[in-house]
C-alpha positions in Angstrom: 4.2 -14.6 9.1 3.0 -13.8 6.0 3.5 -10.0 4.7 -0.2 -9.6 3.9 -0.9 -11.0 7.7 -0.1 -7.2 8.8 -2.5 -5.7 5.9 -5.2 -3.6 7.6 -7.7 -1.1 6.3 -8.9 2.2 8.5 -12.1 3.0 6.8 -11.7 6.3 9.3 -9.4 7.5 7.0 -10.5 9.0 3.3 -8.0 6.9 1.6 -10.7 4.1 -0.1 -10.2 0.8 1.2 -9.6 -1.0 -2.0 -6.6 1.6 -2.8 -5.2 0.8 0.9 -5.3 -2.6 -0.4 -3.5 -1.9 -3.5 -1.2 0.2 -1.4 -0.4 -2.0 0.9 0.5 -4.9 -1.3 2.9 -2.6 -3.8 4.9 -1.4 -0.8 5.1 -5.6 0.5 6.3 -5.5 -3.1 8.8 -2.6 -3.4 10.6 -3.7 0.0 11.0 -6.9 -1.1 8.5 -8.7 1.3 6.3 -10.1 -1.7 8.2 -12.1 -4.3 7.5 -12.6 -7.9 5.1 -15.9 -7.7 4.1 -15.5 -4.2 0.4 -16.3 -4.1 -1.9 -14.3 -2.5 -4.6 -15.2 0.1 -8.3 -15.3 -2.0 -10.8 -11.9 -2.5 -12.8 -14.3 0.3 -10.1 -14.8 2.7 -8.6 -11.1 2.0 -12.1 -9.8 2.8 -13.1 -12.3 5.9 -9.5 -11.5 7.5 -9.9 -7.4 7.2 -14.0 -7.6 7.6 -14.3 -6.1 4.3 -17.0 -6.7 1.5 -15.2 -9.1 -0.7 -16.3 -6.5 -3.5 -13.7 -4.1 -2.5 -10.9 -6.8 -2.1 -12.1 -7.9 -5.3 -11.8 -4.2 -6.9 -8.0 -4.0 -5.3 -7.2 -7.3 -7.2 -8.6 -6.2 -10.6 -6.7 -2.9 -10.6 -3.3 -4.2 -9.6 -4.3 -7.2 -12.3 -5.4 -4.6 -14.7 -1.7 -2.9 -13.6 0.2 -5.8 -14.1 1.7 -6.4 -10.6 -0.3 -9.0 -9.9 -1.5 -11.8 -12.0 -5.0 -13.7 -11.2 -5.1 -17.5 -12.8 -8.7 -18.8 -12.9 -8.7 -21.7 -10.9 -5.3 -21.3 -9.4 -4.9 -18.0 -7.5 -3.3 -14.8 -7.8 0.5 -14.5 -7.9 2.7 -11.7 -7.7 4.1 -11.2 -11.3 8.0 -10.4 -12.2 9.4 -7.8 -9.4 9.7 -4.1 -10.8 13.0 -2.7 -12.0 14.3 0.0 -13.2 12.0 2.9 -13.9 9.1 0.9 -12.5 10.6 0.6 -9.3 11.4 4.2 -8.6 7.5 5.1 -9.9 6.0 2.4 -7.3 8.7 3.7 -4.9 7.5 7.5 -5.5 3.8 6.5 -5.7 4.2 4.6 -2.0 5.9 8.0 -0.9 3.2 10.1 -2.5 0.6 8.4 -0.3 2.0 8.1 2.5 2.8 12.0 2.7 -1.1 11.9 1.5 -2.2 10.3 4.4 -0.1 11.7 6.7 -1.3 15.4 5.3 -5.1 14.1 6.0 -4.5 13.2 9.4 -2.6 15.8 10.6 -5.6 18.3 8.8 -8.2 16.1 10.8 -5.8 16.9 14.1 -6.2 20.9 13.3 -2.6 21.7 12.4 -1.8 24.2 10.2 0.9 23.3 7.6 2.9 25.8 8.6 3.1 23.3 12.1 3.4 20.0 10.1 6.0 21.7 8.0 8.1 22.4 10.9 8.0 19.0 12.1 8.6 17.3 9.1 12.0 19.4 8.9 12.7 18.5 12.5 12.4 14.7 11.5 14.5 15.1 8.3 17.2 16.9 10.4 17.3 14.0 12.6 17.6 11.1 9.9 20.0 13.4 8.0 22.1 13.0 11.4 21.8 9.5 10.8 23.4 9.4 7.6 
């Protein structure tokens, strides 16, 4: 199964679906489940698989082009570039985080909780993978 066969977009959400995109495919990157030189599916096939405008696939491509992760040859594909290290990896790592707490802050918003209430839970779940430790 291919890591991007799991990709999905909730346009319910107010995350744009082109950064979901881009998301999406730096976290595949950061755990290790896209590989420097895997090739991507096309904007076409991206778009037809999450019944998208090809537009916004195409915007997702062109950032994370623009960004360096990914690398689009004309006629060829797009490939994953080099795997991030160092510093790079901790920013994409921290970024991923950032939006997940992001998203996770929009949704429980939408739900009416108060962040006093999501506060507390988050704690709750902390103290339980602390426990883990």
């Amino acid at each position: 199964m291919s890591p991007l066969s799991t990709l999905h977009v909730d346009l319910t959400i107010h995350t744009p679906a082109y950064l979901q995109i881009m998301d999406q495919i730096r976290l595949a990157i950061s755990n290790g489940e896209l590989k420097p030189g895997d090739q991507l599916p096309t904007v076409r096939e991206l778009a037809a698989d999450l019944q998208i405008n090809f537009n916004t696939v195409a915007r997702a491509y062109r950032l994370l082009d623009e960004k360096r992760i990914i690398s689009t040859q004309h006629g060829r594909g797009t490939f994953i570039l080099d795997a991030p290290t160092g510093k790079d990896l901790q920013r994409l790592r921290k970024q991923q985080l950032g939006e997940m707490a992001k998203h996770l802050v929009e949704e429980a918003e939408k739900l009416g909780f108060a962040p006093t209430e999501l506060r507390k839970l988050m704690d709750e779940k902390i103290a339980i993978w602390e426990s883990k430790q």
